[in-house]
C-alpha positions in Angstrom: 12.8 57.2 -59.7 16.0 56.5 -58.4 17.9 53.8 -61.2 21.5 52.2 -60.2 23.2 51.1 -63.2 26.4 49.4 -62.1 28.8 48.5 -64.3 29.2 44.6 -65.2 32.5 42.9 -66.9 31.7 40.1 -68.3 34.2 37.9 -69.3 33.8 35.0 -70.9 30.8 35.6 -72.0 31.5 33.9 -75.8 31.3 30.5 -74.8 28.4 28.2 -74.1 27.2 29.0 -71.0 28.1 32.2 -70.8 26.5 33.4 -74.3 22.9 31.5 -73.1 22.4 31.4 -69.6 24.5 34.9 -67.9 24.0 37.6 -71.3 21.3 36.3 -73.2 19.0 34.8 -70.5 20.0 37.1 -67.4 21.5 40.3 -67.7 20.4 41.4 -71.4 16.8 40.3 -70.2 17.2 42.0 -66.8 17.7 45.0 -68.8 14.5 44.4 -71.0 12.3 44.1 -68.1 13.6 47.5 -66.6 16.0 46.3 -64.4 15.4 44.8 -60.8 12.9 46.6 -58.5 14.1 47.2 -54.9 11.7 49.5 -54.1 8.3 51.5 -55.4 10.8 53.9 -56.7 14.1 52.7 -57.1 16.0 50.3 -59.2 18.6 48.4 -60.5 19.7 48.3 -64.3 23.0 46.6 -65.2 25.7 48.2 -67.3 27.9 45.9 -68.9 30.6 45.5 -70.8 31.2 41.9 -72.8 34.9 40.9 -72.7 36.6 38.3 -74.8 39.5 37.7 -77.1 37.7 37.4 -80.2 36.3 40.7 -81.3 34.2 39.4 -83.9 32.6 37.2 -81.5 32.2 40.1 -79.3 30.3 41.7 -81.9 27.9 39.4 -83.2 26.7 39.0 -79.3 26.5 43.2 -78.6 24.0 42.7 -81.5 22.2 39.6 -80.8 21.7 41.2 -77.1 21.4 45.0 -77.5 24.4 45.1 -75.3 26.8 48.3 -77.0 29.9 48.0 -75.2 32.8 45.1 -75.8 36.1 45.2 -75.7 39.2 42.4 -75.4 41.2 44.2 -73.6 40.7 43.3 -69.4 42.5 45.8 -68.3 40.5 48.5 -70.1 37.3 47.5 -68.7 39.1 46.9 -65.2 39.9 50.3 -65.4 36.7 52.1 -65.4 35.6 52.4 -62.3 32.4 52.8 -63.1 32.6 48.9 -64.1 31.8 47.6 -60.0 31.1 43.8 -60.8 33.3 41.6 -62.6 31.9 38.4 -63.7 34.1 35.0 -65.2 32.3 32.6 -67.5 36.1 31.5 -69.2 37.2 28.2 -68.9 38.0 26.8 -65.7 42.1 27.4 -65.6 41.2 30.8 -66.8 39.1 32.0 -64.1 42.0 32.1 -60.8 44.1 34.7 -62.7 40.9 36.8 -63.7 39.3 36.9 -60.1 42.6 37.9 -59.0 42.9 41.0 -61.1 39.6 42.2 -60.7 40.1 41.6 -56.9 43.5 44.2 -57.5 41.2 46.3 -59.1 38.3 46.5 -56.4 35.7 44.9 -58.4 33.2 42.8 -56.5 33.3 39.1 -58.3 30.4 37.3 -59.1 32.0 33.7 -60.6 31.0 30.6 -62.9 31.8 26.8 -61.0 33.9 25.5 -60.4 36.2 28.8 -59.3 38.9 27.2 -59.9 41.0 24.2 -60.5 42.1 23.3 -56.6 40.3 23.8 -53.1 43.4 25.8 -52.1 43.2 27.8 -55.0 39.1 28.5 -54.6 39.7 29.2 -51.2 42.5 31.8 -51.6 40.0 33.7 -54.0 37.9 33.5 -51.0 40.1 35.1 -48.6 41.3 37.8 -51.2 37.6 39.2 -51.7 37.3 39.2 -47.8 40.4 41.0 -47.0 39.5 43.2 -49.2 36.2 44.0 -48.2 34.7 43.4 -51.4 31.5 41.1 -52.2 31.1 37.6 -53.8 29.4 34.8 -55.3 29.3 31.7 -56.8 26.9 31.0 -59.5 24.8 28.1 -58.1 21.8 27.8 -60.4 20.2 24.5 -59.8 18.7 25.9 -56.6 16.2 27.9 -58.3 15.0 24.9 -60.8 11.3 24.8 -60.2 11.5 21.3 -59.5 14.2 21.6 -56.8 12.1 24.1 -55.7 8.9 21.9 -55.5 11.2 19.7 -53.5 12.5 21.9 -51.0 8.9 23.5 -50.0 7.9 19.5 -49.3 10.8 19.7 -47.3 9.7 22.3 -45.5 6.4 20.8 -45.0 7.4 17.9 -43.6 6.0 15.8 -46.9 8.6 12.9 -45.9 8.5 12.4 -42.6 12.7 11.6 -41.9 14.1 11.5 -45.9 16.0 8.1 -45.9 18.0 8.2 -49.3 17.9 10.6 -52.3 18.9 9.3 -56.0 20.4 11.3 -58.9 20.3 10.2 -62.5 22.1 13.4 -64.4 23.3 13.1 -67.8 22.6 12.2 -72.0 24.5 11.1 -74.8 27.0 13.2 -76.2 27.4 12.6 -79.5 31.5 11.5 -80.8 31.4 14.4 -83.4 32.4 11.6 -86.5 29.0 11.6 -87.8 26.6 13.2 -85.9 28.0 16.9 -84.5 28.9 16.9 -80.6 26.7 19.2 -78.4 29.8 19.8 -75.9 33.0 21.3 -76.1 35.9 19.1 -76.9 37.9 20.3 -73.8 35.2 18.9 -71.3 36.6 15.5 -72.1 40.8 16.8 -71.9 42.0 16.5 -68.3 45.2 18.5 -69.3 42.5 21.3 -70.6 40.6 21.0 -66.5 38.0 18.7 -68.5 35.9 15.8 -66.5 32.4 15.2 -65.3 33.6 14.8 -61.6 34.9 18.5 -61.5 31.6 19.8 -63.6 29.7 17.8 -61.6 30.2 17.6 -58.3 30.4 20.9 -57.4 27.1 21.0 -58.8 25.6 18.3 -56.5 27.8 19.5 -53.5 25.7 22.7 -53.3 22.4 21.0 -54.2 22.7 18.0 -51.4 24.4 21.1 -48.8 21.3 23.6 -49.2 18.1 20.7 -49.8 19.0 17.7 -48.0 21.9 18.0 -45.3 25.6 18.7 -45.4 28.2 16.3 -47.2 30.2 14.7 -44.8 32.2 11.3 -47.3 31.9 10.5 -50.5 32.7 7.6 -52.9 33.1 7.9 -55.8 34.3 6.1 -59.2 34.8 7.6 -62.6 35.2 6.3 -66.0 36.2 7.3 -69.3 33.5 5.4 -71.6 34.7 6.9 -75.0 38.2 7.2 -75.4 38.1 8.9 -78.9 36.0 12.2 -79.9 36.4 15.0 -82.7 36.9 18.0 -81.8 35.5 21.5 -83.2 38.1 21.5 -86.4 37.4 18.2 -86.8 40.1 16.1 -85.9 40.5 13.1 -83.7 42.1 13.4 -80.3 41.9 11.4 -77.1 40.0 11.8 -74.4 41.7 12.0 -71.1 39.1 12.9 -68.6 36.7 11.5 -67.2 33.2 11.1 -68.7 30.9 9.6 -66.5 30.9 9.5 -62.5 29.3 7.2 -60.1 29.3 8.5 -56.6 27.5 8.1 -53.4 27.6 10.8 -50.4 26.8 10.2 -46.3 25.0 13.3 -45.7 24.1 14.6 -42.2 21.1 12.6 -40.5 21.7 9.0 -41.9 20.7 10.4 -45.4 22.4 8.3 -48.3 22.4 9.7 -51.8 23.6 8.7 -54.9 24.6 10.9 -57.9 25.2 8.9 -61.3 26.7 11.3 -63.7 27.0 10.5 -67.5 27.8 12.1 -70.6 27.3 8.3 -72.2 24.4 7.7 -71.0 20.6 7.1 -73.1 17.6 8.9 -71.5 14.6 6.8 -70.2 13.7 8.8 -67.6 11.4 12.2 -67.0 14.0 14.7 -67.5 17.9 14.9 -68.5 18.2 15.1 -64.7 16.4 13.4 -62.1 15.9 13.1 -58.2 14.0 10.2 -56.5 13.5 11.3 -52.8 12.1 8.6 -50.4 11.3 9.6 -46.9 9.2 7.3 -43.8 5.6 9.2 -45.3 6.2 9.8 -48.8 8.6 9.9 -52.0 9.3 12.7 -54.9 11.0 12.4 -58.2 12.0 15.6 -59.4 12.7 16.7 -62.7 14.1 20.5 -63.9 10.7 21.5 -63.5 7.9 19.4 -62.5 7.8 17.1 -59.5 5.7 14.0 -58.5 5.2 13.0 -55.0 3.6 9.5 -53.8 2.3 9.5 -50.0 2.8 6.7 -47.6 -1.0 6.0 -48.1 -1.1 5.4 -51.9 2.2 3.2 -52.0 1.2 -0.1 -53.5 2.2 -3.8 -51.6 4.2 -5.3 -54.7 4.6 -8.6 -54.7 7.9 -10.7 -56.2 6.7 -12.9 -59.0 8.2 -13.1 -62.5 6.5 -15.7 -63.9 3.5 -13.2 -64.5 3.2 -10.0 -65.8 3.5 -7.2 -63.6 -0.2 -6.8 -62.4 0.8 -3.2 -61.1 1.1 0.2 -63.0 3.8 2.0 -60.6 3.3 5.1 -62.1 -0.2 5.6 -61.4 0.3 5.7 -57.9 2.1 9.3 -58.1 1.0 12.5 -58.5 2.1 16.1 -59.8 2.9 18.4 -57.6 0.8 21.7 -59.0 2.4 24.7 -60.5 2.1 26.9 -56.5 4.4 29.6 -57.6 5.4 31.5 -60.7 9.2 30.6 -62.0 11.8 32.6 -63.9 15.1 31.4 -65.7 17.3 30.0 -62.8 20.3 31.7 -63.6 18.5 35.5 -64.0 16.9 34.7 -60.8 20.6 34.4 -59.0 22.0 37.5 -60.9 19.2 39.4 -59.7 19.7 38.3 -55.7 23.5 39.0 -56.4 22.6 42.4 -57.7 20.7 43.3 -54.8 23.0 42.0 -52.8 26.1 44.9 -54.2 23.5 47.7 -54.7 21.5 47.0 -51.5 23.4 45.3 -49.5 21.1 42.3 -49.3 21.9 39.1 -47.9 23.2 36.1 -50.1 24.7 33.6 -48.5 26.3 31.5 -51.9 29.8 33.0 -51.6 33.3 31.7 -52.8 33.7 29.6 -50.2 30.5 27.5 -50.9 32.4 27.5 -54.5 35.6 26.0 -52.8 33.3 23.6 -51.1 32.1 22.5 -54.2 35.7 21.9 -55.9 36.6 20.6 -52.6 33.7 17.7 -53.3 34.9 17.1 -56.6 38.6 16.8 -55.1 37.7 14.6 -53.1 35.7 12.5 -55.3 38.7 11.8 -57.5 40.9 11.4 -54.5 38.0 8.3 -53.7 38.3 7.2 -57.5 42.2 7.0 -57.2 42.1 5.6 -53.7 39.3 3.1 -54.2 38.0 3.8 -50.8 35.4 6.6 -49.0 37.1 9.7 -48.2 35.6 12.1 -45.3 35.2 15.8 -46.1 36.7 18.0 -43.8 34.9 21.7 -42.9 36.4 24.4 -44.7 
């Protein structure tokens, strides 16, 4: 049996996202499974070293996730060549200056969204990983949601007919932190900490509506700051300066029209905590994370206006559940293991740092249409 084990930096790995969805749900259970087969005798089992600047964080996840090696020194772990991947999970402002050094240091970067706080910025990272030969990636993860999946094989078998608009609803209450604790980071809702929901956001739904539905070619957009007053993890007051919901609408290629609303004040009365109604000339879908509902063109009811009766018609009877066609594993694992494959074997993946600078490009943009109060064209990058 031939076994890789390339060496991973992870840095950042103490927060959120990081901790959950890249060590915990990805690489430490890549590892558990036996790495990533790439042939009847050969595979690939991750090495990696967790980074941060709290070393008693540092610890506590080496022994939630088996993982032996830490250390809060960059440098260190930049040093050892047999560290090949570097991978950034900080916080947003962080991430430029980290890419950079492992780019210095030859390592092939594998990156958290946005990459960084400016288009200019993401797509200098770009150019410094392909000028120096070295591979990249963006983590894009909501591809590989089994519902966005469901969708995008109904795509592909022409469920629709030509899709005429798609709908987002994306978001839940976030709780103030007085009373009842918040279940987000206080610098999510700081501007001068690279906080907001349009640059979270957007990137998001630039790669979703670029790789589903067509490419983004304007947006408008209008944000809004909903709560101005939160309490932060030490339990103090502060003000919040960034945005906290979005409302933005896209002209995609082909006449498609979507519309993303993004809130983090926002109460849940929908299937999932984010939603996508697709309606094409033969059918509709509404997507959830994970299950998807599709209504023909033959089963769509005739409603008729009348409010002076009750609503004769059950609308959600009409739809039905897409079945479960294929087997689905934890989005983010599923993108580490393409990426790994993609070093080691030279396999293809096509979600580079340039589709990350597209996707702070969109949320550039989007802010630029807030400010402007107008639609603002995106330009190719």
């Amino acid at each position: 049996m031939k076994v890789h084990k390339p060496g991973i930096i992870m840095n950042g790995v103490t927060g959120r996202m990081g901790t959950n969805q890249h060590l915990l749900r990805s690489i430490a259970e890549i590892i558990k499974q036996g790495g990533v087969k790439v042939g009847p005798d050969e595979t690939i089992i991750p090495d990696p070293v967790l980074v941060g600047r709290d070393s008693n964080k540092l610890e506590k996840l080496c022994a939630m996730s088996g993982i032996k090696k830490m250390t809060t020194d960059l440098d260190e772990a930049l040093a050892d060549k047999n560290n090949i991947i570097y991978f950034d999970s900080q916080v947003t402002g962080r991430r430029a200056d980290g890419v950079r050094k492992a780019v210095k240091a030859g390592k092939h970067i594998y990156c958290e969204k946005p990459i960084a706080v400016d288009t200019q910025t993401a797509l200098d990272l770009y150019n410094l990983c392909k000028e120096a030969g070295l591979k990249n990636g963006v983590v894009q993860d909501k591809l590989w949601l089994p519902g966005i999946i469901k969708l995008k094989r109904l795509i592909q078998q022409g469920f629709f007919g030509k899709i005429l608009s798609v709908r987002g609803e994306f978001g839940y209450w976030v709780f103030e932190g007085d009373s009842i604790p918040a279940q987000r980071p206080s610098w999510n809702y700081r501007k001068q900490d690279d906080g907001g929901i349009i640059v979270d956001m957007l990137c998001h739904w630039r790669y979703l509506l670029d790789h589903v539905f067509g490419k983004v070619k304007a947006v408008s957009c209008m944000g809004a700051t909903h709560i101005p007053q939160r309490i932060d993890e030490q339990g103090k007051a502060y003000t919040c300066t960034a945005d906290d919901a979005a409302y933005a609408t896209f002209e995609l290629e082909d006449g498609i029209i979507a519309n993303f609303n993004s809130s983090w004040a926002v109460r849940v009365r929908r299937d999932d905590l984010l939603t996508l109604q697709v309606d094409g000339t033969k059918g509709s879908a509404v997507a959830g994370l994970r299950e998807c509902y599709i209504q023909h063109y033959g089963n769509t009811p005739k409603p008729v206006w009348n409010p002076d009766i009750a609503q004769p018609i059950n609308f959600f009877e009409g739809w039905s559940k897409v079945p479960e066609q294929e087997s689905y594993d934890n989005a983010f694992k599923v993108q580490w293991e393409l990426f790994l494959k993609h070093v080691v074997k030279d396999e293809p993946f096509p979600w580079d740092l340039r589709a990350g600078a597209k996707g702070v490009q969109l949320a550039e943009k989007g802010i630029e249409s807030w400010h402007k109060r107008c639609w603002v064209d995106i330009p190719e990058l």
